[in-house]
C-alpha positions in Angstrom: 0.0 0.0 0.0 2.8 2.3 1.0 4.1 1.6 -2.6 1.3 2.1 -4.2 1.0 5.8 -2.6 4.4 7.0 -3.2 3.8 6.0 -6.9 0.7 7.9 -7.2 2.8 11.0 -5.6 5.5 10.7 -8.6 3.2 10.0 -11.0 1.0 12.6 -10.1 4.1 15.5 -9.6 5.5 14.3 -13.3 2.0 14.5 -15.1 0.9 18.2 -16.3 -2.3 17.4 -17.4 -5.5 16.7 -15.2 -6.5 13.8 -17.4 -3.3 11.4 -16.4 -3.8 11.4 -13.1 -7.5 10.7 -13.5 -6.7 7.8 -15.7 -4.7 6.5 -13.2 -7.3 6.8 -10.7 -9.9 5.0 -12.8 -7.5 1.8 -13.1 -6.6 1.5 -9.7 -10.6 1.3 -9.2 -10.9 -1.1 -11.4 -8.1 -2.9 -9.6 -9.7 -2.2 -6.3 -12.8 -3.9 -7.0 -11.8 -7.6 -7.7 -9.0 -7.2 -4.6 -11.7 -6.0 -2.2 -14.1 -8.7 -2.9 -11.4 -11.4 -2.4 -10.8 -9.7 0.9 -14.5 -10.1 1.7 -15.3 -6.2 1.6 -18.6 -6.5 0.1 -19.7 -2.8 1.2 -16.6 -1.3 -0.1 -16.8 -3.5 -3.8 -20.5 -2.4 -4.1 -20.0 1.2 -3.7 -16.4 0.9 -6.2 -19.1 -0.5 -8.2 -21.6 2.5 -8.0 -18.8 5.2 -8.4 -17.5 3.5 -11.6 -21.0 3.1 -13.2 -21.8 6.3 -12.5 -18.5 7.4 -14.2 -19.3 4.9 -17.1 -23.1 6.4 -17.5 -22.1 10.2 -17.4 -18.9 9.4 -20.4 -21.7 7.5 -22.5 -24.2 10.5 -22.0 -21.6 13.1 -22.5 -20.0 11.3 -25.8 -23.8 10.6 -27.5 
């Protein structure tokens, strides 16, 4: 975990633009979600779940 947050700080000192680190946070969701249901966190995977379909459905609406 501790790696996992000092890579986040380089990565998000090095990027200049708002969408990298936002792309990064997306897949580290989409990591999250399989990890925290092996873990047995079924609260925290259903509301991973809700953020990132509400991401998904706002991107679809926004691109039609």
């Amino acid at each position: 975990m501790i790696s996992v947050i000092l890579l986040n700080v380089v990565f998000f000192s090095v990027m200049e633009s708002f969408g990298g680190p936002l792309a990064l946070l997306v897949l580290q969701l989409l990591i999250l979600v399989p990890i925290a249901r092996r873990m047995g966190m079924e609260e925290i995977a259903t509301i991973l779940d809700r953020v990132i379909g509400r991401v998904s459905s706002g991107v679809r609406n926004d691109g039609a």
